[in-house]
N, C-alpha and C positions, 0 to 999 in steps of 0.2 A: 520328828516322829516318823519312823519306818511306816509304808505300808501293811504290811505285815499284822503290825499293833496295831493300826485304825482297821483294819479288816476284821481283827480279833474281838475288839471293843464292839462295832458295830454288829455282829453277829450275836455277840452276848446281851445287846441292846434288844435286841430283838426276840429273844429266846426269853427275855425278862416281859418284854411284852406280851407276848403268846402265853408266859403263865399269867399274869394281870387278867388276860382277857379272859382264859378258862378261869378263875377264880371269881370273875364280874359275872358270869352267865352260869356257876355251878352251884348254885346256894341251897342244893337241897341238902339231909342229911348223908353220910355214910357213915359206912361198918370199917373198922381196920380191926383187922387178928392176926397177931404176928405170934403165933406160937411157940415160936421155937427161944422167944426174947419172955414174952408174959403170959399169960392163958387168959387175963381178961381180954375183951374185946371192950372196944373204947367206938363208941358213934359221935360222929362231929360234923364242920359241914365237910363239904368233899372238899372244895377248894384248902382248905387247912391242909387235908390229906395230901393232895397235890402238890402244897408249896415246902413241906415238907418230905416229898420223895428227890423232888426239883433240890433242896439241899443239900441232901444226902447224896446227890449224882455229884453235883458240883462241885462238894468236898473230895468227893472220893478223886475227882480227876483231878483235882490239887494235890492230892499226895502222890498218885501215880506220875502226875511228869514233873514234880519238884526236885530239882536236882538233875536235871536234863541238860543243861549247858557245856559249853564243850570249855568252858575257861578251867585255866587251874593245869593245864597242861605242861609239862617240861619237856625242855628241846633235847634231843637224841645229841649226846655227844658226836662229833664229822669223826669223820677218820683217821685224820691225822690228830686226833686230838688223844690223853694220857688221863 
């Protein structure tokens, strides 16, 4: 295992943590209104809210670098080559 990957994991380990813990201490209700998708407005507790915006981050930076890798490349024909 690269550095790299244990750095990535343990960062994300942590970022999971941080939501856990704002979810443990946010138990009151909230408001979500997302207009522009429903016109109700939906109350819940917040931490739900939370761990659902916390989703929709994470997904979204799964499709933004999916397909990032540099493999799949072909070698430039040399010069003397036909």
């Amino acid at each position: 295992m690269s550095f790299k990957v244990f750095f990535k994991t343990v960062v994300f380990l942590v970022v999971l943590f941080v939501m856990l813990y704002v979810g443990l201490e946010n138990r009151q209700s909230a408001d979500f209104y997302f207009p522009v998708l429903q016109q109700k407005k939906y109350t819940t507790d917040a931490a739900l809210i939370y761990y659902a915006m916390f989703a929709v981050g994470v997904l979204t930076g799964m499709v933004l670098t999916a397909g990032s890798g540099k493999g799949g490349r072909s070698k430039a024909p040399a010069k003397g080559d036909k």
